[in-house]
C-alpha positions, 0 to 999 in steps of 0.5 A, spaced: 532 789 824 532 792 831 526 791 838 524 796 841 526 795 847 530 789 851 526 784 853 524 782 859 523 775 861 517 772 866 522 767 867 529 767 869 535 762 866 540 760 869 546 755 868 545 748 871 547 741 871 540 738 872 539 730 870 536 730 863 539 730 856 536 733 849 537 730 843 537 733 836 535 730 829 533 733 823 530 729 817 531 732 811 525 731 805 531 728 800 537 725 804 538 721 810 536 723 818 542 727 821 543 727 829 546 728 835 550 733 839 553 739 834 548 737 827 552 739 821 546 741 816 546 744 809 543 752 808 537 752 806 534 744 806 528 742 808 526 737 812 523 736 820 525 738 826 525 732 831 527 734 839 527 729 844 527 730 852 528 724 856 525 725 863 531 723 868 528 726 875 521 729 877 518 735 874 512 737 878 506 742 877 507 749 875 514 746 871 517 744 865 522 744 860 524 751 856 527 751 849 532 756 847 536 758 841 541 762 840 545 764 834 540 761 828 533 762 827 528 755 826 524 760 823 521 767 824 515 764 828 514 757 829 507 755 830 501 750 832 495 753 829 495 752 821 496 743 820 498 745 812 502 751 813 510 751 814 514 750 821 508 747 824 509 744 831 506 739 834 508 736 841 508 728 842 509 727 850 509 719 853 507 720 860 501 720 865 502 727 867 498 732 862 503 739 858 501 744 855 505 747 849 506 755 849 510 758 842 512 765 841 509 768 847 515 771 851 517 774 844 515 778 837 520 773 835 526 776 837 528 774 843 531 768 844 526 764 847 521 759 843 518 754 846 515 752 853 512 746 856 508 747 862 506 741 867 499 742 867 497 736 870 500 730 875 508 730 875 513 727 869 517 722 872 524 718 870 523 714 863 517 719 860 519 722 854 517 729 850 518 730 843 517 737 839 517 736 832 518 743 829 515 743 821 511 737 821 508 734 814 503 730 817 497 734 814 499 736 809 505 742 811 511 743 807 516 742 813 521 747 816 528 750 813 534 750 816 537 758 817 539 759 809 545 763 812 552 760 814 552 760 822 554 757 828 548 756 832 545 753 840 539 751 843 540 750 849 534 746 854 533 748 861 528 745 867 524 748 872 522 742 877 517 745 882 513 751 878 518 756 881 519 759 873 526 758 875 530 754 869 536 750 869 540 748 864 538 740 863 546 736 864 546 734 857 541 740 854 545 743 849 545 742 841 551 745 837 548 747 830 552 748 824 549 751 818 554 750 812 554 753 805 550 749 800 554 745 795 551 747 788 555 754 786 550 760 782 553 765 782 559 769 780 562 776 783 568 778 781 570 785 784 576 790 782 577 797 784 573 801 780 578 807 779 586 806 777 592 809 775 596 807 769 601 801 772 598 802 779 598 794 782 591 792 785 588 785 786 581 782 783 576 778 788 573 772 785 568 769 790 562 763 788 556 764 792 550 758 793 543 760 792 542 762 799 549 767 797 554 764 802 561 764 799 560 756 796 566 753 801 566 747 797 567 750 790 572 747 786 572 748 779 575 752 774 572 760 771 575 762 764 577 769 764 577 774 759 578 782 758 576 785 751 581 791 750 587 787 753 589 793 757 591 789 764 597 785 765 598 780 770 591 776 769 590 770 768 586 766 762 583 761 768 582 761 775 583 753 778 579 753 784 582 747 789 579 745 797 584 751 800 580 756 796 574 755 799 570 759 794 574 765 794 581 767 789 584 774 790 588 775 783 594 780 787 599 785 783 594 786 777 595 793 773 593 797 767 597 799 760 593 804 758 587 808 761 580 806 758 575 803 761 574 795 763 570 790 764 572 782 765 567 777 764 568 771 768 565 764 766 565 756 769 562 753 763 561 746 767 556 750 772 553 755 767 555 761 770 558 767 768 559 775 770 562 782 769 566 785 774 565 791 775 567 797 771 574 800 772 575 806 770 583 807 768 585 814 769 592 818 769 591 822 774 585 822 778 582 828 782 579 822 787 577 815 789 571 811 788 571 807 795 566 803 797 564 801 805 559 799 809 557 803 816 552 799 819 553 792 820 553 788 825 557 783 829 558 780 836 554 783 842 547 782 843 542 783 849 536 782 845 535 777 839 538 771 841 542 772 834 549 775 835 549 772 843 556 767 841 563 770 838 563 765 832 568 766 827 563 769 822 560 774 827 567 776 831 569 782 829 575 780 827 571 775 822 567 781 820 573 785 817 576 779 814 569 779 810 569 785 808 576 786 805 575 778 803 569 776 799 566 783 799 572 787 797 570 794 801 575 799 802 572 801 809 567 797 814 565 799 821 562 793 824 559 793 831 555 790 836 548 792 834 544 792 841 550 791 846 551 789 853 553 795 858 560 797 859 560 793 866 557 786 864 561 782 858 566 788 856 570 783 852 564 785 847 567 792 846 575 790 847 575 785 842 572 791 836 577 795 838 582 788 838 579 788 830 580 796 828 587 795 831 588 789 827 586 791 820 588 799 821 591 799 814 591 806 811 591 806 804 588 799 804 583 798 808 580 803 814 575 800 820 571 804 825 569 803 831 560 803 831 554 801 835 547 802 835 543 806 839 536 804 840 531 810 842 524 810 845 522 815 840 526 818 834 527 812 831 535 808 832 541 811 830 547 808 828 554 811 832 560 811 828 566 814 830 571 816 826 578 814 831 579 810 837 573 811 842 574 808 849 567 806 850 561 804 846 554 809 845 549 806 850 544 801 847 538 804 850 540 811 850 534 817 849 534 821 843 536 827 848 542 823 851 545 821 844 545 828 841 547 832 848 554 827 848 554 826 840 550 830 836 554 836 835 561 832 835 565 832 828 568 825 829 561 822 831 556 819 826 549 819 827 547 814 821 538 814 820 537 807 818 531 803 815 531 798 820 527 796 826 526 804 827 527 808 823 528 815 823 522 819 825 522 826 825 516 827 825 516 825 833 522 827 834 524 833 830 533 834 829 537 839 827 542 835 824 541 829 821 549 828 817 547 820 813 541 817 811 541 809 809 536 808 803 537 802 802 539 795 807 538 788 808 531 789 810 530 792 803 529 799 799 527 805 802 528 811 798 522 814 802 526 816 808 530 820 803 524 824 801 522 823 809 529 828 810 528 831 805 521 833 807 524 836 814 530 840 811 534 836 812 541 835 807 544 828 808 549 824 805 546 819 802 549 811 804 547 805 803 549 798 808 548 791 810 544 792 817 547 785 816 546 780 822 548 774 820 549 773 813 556 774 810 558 783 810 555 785 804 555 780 800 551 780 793 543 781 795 540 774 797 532 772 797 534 772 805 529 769 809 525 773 815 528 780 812 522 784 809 518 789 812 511 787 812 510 784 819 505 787 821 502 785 815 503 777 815 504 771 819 511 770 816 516 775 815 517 775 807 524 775 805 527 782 803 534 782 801 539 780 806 544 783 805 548 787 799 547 794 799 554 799 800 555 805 800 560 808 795 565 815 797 569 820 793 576 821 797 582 823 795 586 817 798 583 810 802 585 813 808 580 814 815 580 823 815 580 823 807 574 818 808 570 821 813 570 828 810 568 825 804 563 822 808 561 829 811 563 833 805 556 828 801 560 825 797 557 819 797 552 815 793 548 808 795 547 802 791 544 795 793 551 792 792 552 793 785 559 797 784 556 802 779 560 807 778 555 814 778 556 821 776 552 827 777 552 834 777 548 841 776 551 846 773 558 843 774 558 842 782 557 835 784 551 831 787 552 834 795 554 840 793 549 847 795 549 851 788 547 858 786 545 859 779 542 865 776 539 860 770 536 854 768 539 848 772 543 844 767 544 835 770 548 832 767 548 825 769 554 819 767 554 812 769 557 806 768 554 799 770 554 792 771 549 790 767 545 794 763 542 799 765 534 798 765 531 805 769 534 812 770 530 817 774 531 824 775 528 826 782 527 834 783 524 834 791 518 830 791 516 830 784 520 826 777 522 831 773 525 825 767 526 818 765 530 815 761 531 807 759 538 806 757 538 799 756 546 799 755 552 798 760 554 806 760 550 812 758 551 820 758 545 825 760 544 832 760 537 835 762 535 842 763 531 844 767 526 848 764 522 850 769 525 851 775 524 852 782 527 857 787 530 851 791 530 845 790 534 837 790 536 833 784 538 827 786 538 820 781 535 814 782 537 808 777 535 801 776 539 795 772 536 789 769 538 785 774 534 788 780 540 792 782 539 800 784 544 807 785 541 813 788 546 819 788 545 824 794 543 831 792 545 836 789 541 843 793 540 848 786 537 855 789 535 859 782 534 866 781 529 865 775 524 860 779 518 859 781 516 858 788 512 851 786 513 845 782 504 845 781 501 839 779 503 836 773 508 832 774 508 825 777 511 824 784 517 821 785 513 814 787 508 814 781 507 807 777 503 806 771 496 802 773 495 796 772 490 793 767 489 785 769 485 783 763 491 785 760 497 782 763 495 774 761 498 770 758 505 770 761 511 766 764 510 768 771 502 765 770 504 756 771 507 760 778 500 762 780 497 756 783 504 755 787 503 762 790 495 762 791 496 756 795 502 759 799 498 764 802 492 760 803 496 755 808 500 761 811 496 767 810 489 770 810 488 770 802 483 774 804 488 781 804 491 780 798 486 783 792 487 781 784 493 778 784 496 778 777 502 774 773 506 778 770 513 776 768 519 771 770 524 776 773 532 775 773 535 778 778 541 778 784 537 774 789 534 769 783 529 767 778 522 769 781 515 770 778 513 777 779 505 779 780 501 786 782 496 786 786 493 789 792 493 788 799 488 790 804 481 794 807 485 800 803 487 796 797 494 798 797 498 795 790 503 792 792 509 786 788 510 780 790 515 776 787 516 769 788 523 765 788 520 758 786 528 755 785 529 754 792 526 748 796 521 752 799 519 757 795 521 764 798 516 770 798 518 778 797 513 784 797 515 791 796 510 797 796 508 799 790 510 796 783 516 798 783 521 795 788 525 802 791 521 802 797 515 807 795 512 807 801 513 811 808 514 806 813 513 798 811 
């Protein structure tokens, strides 16, 4: 998620140390109140929030106090006009003086500021009291929920005491916020190397995860082992997880005997959980690796969101590396600041990701790279990833002509087209190069800026990653609050993904050159966080490969998953060519392409029963035999089957109905939202939800909603179409 451009506020903030003092309590719906200057609270919990100004020195006029939060969100838009929908606010003020209350208007809710009170009439004076309630339930509301991700957050108070809109901060005006994981564990990842030799140590990482998919620090418990072909020395049968663990054990100098192909499955039978790892597939002699990376995450180092403003041990660049190579088990990351100040104003943003690359600089282990987001006016934003040391970071606010003249045409220098605040836009800004392309990110799937690419010639490797702000990097997909895409389509952001999504590289060794022309060279795939292992070939070439061939193009597909697989789908430009349903764990395809074009894209896109996906990069095939146009008979890439409502009931997603349908009448305009229909319980990644159809808007677009009903506020996630791969340009 990235703003257009910086903000710039009609107020201006300084620091200070004027009388008055703040206090913080949140009153949780199940348990007693929580107060005072650093709040430790759960992800997740719902409840009210509760701030207090003492008035301690006179406030004229024109003044009034001005809230702040950096680091966390209370909510993607607090607000005052719907009494039964969530983060309601209302202001209570014990004074003679008259106030007024503003919400959201400095912002499109990524600028740090949240809430102002103005003096409108007389003047507050010493023992007058204002008190700010964010998630009021007096009409009926549900509450507000306290940011689901684990965090170190501020909010910070300031006064302006004449109407001059120049704040300073109240002496006691700063609240510390700790959000610490949710207790109860649900969830199991359990990640190895997907490519080993015979007797080559590796390491396994086990990590529990709580609903909201934080590492579950609190965890203790025991996860039973087991490994069907008894091919791996150095496995434990258990696993104890003790108060050190913190929800994470590493399982060092494990190797294979044999070669074959292997799956663990992992259990704590006390808490009902189980998994597979990913598949290992064990070979005597290689030809390459299997590593899995992300290329845009971000850490420390914002000038514009007011979310990653602190050097917090979870965003620090340092913390942001031990993430990847902890819980996630990446092979290379590239976490950088993701709108980051100038070279002159907090140079120690820069210093300390050149600190962290050199730390974690462990060819054949783990490789860092130095990134950080650029953000045109027109074009749409760039991620910049530089493969060695760089003295200075890309400017954030650099046009798309100063990015390409001092890094386009550079071998060493990545220029990733990502889904986020500003995707790409070729159409308005049209580029000659475009080396990676990201289908899919925390802000969900996005296969159409694939085929929006692949529409304008472009031949990109294809990636996936996290565009993670303060969830964990790259772990599993979480029903993440304020995520999804459909801003301008609803009052509160729907949730998206969160997190998850990775980009998995062919190389032959774990090393920043071999990993960077593997990178150049599309020998990537992209998944949403699931470690499958995916093959596929057009005439014996591999996906990112150019081939000529003078007969049929034959495809041949091979994948081994981690859970069954649901859907493979044959893409051929824009159009599908072939759909299979495996519904097995690992499955070999060959396809023919009888009626072939001149030239053309093949590329995969395959879905777990889980809700996790895989699309291959292409593979580009010009045939001698084709013909110039695929004609109309074949579906498009996107097609789904239509919907007949009357003939979806009954089903388990409909005592959901009621639920959702009150949902968006307390927060929406139901109106928008036409023949919503039940039509299952999904289990996927980030939970159970009731999945419905319906269609939305003047233009009745269809669309899925999916409505995750196990967390104490339900969650809503949409998704173009009827299918959840990002089937519609933009969003």
């Amino acid at each position: 998620m990235t703003p257009a451009a910086p903000t710039t506020l009609p107020y201006r903030v300084r620091g200070g140390n004027e009388p008055g003092r703040l206090d913080v309590t949140f009153h949780p719906a199940d348990g007693p109140s929580i107060r005072g200057p650093d709040l430790r609270l759960t992800a997740g919990a719902v409840g009210t929030w509760e701030f207090r100004i003492a008035v301690e020195a006179p406030v004229a006029a024109g003044g009034g106090f001005f809230f702040e939060r950096y680091g966390f969100l209370l909510s993607h838009s607090i607000q005052n006009t719907r009494p039964r929908g969530r983060d309601y606010v209302i202001l209570r003020a014990r004074t003679d003086a008259r106030v007024r209350l503003e919400l959201n208007e400095l912002n499109q809710a990524n600028s740090p500021p949240m809430a102002r009170i103005v003096v409108e009439r007389g003047t507050l004076v010493p023992g007058d009291e204002l008190r700010l309630v964010v998630g009021d339930t007096s009409h009926g509301g549900p509450g507000s929920e306290v940011y689901d991700v684990t965090c170190q957050g501020r909010l910070v108070v300031s006064v302006d005491r004449s109407g001059s809109l120049a704040y300073r901060q109240l002496r006691d005006g700063e609240t510390r916020i700790h959000v610490e994981s949710d207790p109860e564990p649900t969830l199991l990842r359990f990640l190895g190397p997907s490519i080993a030799s015979p007797g080559e140590p590796f390491a396994l990482h086990l990590a529990v995860y709580d609903r909201n998919h934080n590492v579950c620090t609190q965890y203790m418990g025991t996860v039973d082992l087991r490994e069907a072909t008894s091919t791996l020395a150095g496995l434990p049968s258990h696993i104890e997880f003790g108060p050190t663990n913190a929800g994470l054990a590493i399982i060092e100098d494990v190797t294979a005997t044999a070669p074959g192909l292997i799956r663990i499955e992992a259990s704590d039978r006390k808490h009902g959980l189980s998994t597979l790892s990913n598949p290992l597939l064990v070979q005597s002699d290689p030809e390459s690796l299997l590593l899995w990376g992300d290329l845009h995450s971000h850490s420390w180092g914002d000038v514009s969101m007011g979310l990653m403003d602190d050097p917090t041990p979870i965003l620090h660049p340092a913390g942001r590396h031990a993430q990847a190579r902890g819980q996630a088990r990446l092979d290379f990351a590239a976490p950088g600041p993701m709108a980051p100040p100038n070279q002159t104003h907090r140079p120690a943003v820069w210093e300390a990701h050149q600190a962290a690359y050199r730390a974690n600089d462990e060819p054949g282990t783990y490789v860092p790279y130095l990134a950080g987001e650029a953000h045109p006016s027109v074009g749409g934003d760039r991620n910049v990833i530089f493969r060695d040391w760089e003295e200075r970071h890309a400017p954030a606010w650099a046009e798309m002509d100063d990015l390409l003249e001092t890094y386009g045409e550079r071998n060493d220098v990545l220029l990733e087209a990502h889904v986020g605040g500003g995707p790409a836009d070729w159409d308005a800004y049209p580029t000659a190069r475009e080396p990676v392309v990201e289908v899919a990110s925390g802000h969900g799937s996005a296969e159409w800026l694939l085929q929006r690419a692949l529409r304008h010639g472009h031949r990109p490797a294809v990636i996936a990653s996290g565009d993670t702000h303060l969830p964990l990097l790259a772990a599993p997909m979480a029903a993440h609050l304020f995520r999804g895409r459909f801003g301008s389509h609803l009052n509160i952001r729907d949730c998206a993904i969160g997190c998850g999504p990775v980009a998995a590289v062919r190389a032959p060794r774990c090393e920043r050159h071999a990993i960077w022309d593997a990178v150049l060279n599309r020998q990537t795939y992209a998944t949403t966080g699931a470690r499958i292992i995916l093959g596929v070939q057009a005439n014996g070439h591999p996906a990112g490969s150019e081939v000529e061939v003078d007969n049929n193009p034959h495809i041949a597909i091979t994948a081994h998953a981690c859970a069954p697989i649901e859907r493979i789908d044959l893409i051929r430009d824009d159009r599908a060519l072939a759909a299979w349903q495996p519904n097995t764990l690992d499955a070999t395809l060959e396809f023919e392409d009888a009626e072939p074009l001149t030239a053309s894209a093949y590329y995969v896109r395959l879905r777990q029963i889980d809700g996790e996906y895989a699309w291959s990069t292409p593979v580009w095939v010009t045939c001698t035999v084709g013909r110039p146009d695929a004609g109309p008979d074949l579906p498009a890439w996107n097609e789904h089957d239509p919907l007949d409502p009357s003939s979806a009931r009954p089903n388990d997603a409909q005592p959901f109905e009621a639920q959702l349908l009150d949902y968006l009448a307390d927060n929406e305009d139901p109106g928008r939202f036409h023949d919503i229909t039940p039509v299952r319980i999904v289990h996927e990644v980030p939970g159970r939800a009731a999945l419905f159809y319906a269609y939305l808007g003047d233009r009745r677009e269809p669309i899925s909603i999916r409505w995750y009903f196990d967390f104490p506020m339900p969650r809503l996630r949409l998704d173009w179409g009827w299918r959840d791969f990002g089937a519609r340009d933009g969003g």
